[in-house]
N, CA, C and O atoms as a DFTB+ gen file, in Angstrom:
432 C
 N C O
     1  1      28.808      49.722     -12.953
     2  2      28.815      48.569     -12.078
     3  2      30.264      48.213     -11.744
     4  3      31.190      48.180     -12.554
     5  1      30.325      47.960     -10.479
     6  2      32.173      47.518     -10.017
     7  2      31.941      46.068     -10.153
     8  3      30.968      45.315     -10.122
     9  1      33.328      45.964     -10.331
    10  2      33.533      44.171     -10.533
    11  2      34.682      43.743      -9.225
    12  3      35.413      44.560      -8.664
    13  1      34.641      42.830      -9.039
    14  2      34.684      42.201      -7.773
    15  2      36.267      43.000      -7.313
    16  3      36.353      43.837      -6.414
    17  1      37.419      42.516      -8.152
    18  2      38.806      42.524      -8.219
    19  2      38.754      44.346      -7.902
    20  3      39.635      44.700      -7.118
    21  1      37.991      45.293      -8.334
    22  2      37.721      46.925      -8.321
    23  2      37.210      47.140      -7.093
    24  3      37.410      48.245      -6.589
    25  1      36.351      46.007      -6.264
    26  2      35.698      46.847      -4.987
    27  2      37.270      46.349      -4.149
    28  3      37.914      47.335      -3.789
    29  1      37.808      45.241      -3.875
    30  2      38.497      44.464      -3.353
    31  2      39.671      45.700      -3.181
    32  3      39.977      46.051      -2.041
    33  1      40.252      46.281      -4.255
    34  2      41.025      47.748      -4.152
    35  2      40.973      48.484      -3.868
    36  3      41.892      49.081      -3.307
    37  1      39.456      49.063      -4.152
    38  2      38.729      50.439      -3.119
    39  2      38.453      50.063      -1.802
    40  3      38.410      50.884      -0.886
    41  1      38.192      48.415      -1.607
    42  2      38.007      48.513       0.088
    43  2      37.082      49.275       0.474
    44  3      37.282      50.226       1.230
    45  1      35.584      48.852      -0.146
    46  2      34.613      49.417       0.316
    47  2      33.756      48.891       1.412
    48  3      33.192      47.797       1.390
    49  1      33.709      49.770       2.380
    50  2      33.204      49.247       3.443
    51  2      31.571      49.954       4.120
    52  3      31.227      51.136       4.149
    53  1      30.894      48.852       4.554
    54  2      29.485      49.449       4.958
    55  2      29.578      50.411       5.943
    56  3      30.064      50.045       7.013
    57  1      29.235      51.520       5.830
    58  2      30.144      52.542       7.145
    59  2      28.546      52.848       7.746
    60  3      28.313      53.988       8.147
    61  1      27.559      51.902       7.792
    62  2      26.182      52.594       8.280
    63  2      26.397      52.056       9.567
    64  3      27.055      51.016       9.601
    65  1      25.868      52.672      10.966
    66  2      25.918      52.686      12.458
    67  2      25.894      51.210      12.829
    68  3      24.858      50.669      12.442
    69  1      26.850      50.295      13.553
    70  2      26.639      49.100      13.945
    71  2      24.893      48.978      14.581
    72  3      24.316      50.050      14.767
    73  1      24.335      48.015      14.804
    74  2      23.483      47.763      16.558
    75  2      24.057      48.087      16.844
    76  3      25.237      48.246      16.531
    77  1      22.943      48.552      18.234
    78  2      23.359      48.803      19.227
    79  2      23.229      47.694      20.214
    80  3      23.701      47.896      21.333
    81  1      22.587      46.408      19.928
    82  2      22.057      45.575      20.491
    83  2      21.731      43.833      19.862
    84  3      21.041      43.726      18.848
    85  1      22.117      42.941      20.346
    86  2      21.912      42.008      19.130
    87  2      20.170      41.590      18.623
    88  3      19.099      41.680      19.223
    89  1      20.422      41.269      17.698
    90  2      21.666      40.675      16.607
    91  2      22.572      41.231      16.059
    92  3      22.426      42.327      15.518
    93  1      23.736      40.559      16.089
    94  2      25.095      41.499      15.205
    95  2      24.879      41.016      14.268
    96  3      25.446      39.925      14.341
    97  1      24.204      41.126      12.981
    98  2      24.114      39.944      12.315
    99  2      24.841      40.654      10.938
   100  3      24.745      41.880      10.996
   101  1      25.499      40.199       9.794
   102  2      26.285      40.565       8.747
   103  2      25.321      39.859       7.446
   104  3      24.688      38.806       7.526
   105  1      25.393      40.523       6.573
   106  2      24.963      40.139       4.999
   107  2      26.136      39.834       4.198
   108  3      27.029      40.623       3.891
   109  1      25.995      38.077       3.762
   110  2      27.105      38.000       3.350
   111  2      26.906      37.436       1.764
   112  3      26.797      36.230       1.544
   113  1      26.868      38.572       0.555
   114  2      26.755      37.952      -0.406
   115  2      27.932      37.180      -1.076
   116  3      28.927      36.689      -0.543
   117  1      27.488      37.208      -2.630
   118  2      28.304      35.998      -3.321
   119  2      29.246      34.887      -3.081
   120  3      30.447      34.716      -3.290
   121  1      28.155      34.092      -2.501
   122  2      28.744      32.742      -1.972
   123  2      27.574      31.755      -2.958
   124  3      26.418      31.650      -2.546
   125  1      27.860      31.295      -3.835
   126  2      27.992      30.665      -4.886
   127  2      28.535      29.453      -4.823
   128  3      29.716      29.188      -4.597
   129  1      27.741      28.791      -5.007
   130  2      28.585      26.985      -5.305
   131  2      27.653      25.779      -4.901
   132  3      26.738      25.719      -4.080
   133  1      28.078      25.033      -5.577
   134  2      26.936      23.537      -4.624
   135  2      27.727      23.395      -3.298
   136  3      27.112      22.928      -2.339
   137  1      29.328      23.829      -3.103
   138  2      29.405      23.174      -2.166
   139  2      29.924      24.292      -0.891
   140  3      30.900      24.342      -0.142
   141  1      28.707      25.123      -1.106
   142  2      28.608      26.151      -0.886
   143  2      27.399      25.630       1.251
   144  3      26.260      25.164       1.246
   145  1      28.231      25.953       2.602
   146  2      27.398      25.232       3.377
   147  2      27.778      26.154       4.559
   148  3      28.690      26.972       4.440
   149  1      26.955      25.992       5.882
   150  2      26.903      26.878       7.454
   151  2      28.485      26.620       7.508
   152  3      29.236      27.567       7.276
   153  1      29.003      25.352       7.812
   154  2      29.844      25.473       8.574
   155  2      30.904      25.706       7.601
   156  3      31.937      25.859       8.253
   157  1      31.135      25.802       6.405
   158  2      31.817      26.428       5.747
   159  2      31.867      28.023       5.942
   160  3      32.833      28.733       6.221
   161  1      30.800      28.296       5.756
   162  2      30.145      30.340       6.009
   163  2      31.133      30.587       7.278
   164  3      32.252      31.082       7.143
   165  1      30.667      30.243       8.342
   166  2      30.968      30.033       9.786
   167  2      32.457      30.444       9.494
   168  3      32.807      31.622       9.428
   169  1      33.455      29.184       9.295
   170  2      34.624      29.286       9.146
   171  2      35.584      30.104       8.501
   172  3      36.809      30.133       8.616
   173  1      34.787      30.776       7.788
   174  2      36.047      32.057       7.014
   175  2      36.202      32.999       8.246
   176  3      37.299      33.396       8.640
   177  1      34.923      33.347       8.863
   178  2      34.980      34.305       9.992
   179  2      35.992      34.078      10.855
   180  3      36.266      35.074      11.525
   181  1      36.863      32.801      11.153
   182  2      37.382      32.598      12.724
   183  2      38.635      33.411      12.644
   184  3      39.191      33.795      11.614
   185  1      38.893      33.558      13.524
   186  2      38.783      33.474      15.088
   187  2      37.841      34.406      15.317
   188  3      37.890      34.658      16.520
   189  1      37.047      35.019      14.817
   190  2      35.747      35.807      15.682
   191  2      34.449      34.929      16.019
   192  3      34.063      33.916      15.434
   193  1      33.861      35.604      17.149
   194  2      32.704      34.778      17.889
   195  2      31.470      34.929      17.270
   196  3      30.668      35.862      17.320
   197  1      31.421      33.129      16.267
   198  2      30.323      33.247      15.309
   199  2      28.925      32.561      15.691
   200  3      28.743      31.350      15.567
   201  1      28.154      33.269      16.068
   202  2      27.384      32.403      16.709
   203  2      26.182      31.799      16.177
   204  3      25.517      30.999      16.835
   205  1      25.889      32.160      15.012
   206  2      25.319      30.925      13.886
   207  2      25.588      31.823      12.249
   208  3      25.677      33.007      11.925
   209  1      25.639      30.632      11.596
   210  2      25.778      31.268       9.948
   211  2      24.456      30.517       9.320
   212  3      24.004      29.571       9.964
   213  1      23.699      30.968       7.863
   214  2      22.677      30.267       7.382
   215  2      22.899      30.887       5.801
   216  3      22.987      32.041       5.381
   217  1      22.947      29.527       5.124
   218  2      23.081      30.286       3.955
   219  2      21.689      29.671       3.326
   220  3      21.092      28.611       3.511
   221  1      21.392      31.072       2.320
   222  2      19.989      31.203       1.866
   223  2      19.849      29.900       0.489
   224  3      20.794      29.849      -0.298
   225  1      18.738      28.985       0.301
   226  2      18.971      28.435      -0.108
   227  2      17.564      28.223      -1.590
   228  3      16.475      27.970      -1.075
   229  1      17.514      28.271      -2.706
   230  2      16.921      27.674      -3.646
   231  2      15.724      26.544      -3.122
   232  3      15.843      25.818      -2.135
   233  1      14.625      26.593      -3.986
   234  2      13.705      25.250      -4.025
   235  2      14.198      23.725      -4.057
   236  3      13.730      22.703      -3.554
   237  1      15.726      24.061      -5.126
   238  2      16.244      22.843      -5.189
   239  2      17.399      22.663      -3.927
   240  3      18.145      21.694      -4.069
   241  1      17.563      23.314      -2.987
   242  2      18.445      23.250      -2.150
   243  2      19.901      23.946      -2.527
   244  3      20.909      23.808      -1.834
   245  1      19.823      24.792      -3.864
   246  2      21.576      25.810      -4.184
   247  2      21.134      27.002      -3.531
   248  3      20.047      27.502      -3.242
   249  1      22.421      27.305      -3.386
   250  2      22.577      28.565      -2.815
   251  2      22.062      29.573      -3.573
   252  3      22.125      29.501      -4.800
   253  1      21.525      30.571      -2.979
   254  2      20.928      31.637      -3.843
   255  2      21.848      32.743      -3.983
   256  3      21.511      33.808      -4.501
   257  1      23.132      32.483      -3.480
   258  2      24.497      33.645      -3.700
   259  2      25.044      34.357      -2.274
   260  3      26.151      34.878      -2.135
   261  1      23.821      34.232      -1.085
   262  2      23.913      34.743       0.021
   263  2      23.315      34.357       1.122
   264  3      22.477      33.458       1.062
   265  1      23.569      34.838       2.068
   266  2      23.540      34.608       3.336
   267  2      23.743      34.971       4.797
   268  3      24.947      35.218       4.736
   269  1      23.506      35.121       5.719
   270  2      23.501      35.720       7.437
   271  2      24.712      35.000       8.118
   272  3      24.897      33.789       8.240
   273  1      25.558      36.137       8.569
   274  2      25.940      35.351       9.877
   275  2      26.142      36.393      10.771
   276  3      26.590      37.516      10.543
   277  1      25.590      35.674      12.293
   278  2      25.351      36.256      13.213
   279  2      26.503      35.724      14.060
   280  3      27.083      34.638      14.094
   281  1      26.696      37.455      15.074
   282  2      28.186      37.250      15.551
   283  2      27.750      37.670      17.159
   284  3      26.816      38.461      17.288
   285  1      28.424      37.144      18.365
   286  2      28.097      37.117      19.032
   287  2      28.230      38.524      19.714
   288  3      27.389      38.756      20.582
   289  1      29.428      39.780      19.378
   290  2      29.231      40.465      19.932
   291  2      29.374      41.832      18.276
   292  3      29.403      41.636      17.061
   293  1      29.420      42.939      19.018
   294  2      29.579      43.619      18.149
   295  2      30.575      44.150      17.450
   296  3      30.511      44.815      16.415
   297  1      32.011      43.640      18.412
   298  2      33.169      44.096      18.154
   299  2      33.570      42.806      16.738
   300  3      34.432      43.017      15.885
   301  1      33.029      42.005      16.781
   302  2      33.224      40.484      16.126
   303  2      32.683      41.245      14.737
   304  3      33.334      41.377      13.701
   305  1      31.449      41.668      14.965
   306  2      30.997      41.891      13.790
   307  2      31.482      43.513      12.770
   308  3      31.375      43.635      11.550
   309  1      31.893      44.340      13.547
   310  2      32.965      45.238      13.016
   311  2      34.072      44.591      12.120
   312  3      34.327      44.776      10.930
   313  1      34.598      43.850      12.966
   314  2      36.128      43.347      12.231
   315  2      35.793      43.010      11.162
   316  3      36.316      43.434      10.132
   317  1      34.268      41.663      11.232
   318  2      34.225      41.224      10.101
   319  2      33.770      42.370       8.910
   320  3      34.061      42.018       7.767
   321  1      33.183      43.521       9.022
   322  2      33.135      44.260       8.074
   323  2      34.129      45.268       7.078
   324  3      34.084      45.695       5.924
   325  1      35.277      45.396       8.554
   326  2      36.541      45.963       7.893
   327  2      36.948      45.307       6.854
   328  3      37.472      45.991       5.974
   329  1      36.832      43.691       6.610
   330  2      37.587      42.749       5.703
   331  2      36.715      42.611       4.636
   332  3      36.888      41.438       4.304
   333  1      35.850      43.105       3.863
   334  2      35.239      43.216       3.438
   335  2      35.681      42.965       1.743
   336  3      36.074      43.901       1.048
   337  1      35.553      41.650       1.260
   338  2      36.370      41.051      -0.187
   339  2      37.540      40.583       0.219
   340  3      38.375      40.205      -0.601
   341  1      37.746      40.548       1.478
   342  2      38.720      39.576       1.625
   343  2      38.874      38.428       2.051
   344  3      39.953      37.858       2.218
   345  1      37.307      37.813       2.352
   346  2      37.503      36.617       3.093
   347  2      36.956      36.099       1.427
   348  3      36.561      36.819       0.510
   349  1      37.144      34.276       1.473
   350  2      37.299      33.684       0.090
   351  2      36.390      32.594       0.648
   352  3      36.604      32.299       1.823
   353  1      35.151      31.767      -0.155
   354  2      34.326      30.815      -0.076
   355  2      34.620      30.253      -1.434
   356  3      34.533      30.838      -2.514
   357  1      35.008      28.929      -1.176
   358  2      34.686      27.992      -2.524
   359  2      35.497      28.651      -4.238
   360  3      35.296      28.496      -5.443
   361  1      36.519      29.467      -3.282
   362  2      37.209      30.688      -4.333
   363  2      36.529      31.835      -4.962
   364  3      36.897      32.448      -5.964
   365  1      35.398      32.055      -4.174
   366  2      35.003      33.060      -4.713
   367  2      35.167      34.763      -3.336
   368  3      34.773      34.654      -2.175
   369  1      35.772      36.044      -3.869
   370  2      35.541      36.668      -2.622
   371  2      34.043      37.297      -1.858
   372  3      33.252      37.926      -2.562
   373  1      33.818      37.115      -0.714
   374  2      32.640      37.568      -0.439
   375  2      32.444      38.845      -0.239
   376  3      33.481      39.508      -0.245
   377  1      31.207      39.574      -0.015
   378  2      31.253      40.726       0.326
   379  2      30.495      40.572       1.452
   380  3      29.691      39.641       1.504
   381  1      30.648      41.514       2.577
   382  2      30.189      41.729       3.897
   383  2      29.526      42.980       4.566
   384  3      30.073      44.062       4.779
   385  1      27.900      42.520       4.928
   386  2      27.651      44.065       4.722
   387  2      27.001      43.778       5.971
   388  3      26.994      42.610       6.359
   389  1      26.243      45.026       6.920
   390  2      25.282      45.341       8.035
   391  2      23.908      44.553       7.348
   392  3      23.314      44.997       6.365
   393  1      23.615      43.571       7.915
   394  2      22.317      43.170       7.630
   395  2      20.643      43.997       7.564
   396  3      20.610      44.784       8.511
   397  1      19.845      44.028       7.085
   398  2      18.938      45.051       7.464
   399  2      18.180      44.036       8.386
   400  3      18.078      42.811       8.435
   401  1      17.516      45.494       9.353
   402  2      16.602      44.566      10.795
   403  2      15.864      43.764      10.149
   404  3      15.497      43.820       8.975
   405  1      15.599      42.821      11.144
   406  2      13.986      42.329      10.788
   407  2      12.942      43.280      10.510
   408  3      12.860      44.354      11.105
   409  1      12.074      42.869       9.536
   410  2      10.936      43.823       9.287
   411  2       9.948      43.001      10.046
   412  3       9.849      41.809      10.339
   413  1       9.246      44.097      10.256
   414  2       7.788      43.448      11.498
   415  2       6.862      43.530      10.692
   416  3       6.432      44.393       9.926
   417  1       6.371      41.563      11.223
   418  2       5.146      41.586       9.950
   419  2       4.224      42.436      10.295
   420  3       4.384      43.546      10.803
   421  1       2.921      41.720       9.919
   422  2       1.758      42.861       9.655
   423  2       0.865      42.602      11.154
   424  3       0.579      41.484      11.582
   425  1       0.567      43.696      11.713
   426  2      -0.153      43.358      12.901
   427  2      -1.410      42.784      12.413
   428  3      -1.917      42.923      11.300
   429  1      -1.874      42.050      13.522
   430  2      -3.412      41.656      13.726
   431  2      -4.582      42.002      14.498
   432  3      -5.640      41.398      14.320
């Protein structure tokens, strides 16, 4: 198992095929904290075009460690993957990955 400070050096990055089409959307784990919130998520990204963040949230309303943010184009959402342990929430570093599609529920 790598520990945070070990991926942050290797600079491991999700190298699987952007969309081709939106959603650009990014998986953004270990974000951890009560004061852990969108427009916080949102803001590590800038200056790229963020066009909503949602962080996943507990029964009791905590963060469950992760979260989506969707970027308006695809070049936005590249960059943000190059940086990958380097952006910082609440002092903790995040990691940034290609979101998986939506899965399609069950037909009727």
């Amino acid at each position: 198992m790598h520990t945070v400070p070990e991926l942050a050096r290797n600079r491991q990055v999700d190298n699987r095929p952007l969309p081709t089409q939106p959603p650009y959307t990014a998986f953004i784990g270990n974000i951890w904290g009560d004061d852990v919130n969108e427009s916080g998520l949102a803001a590590i990204f800038s200056p790229l075009k963020v066009k909503s963040a949602k962080v996943m949230r507990d029964n009791d309303g905590r963060s469950r460690g992760f979260g989506f943010v969707e970027f308006e184009d695809k070049k936005s959402l590249k960059a943000a993957l190059q940086k990958t342990w380097q952006y910082s929430l609440c002092g903790r570093l995040v990691r940034v990955r290609i979101a998986d599609p939506p899965k399609e529920g069950p037909s009727v």
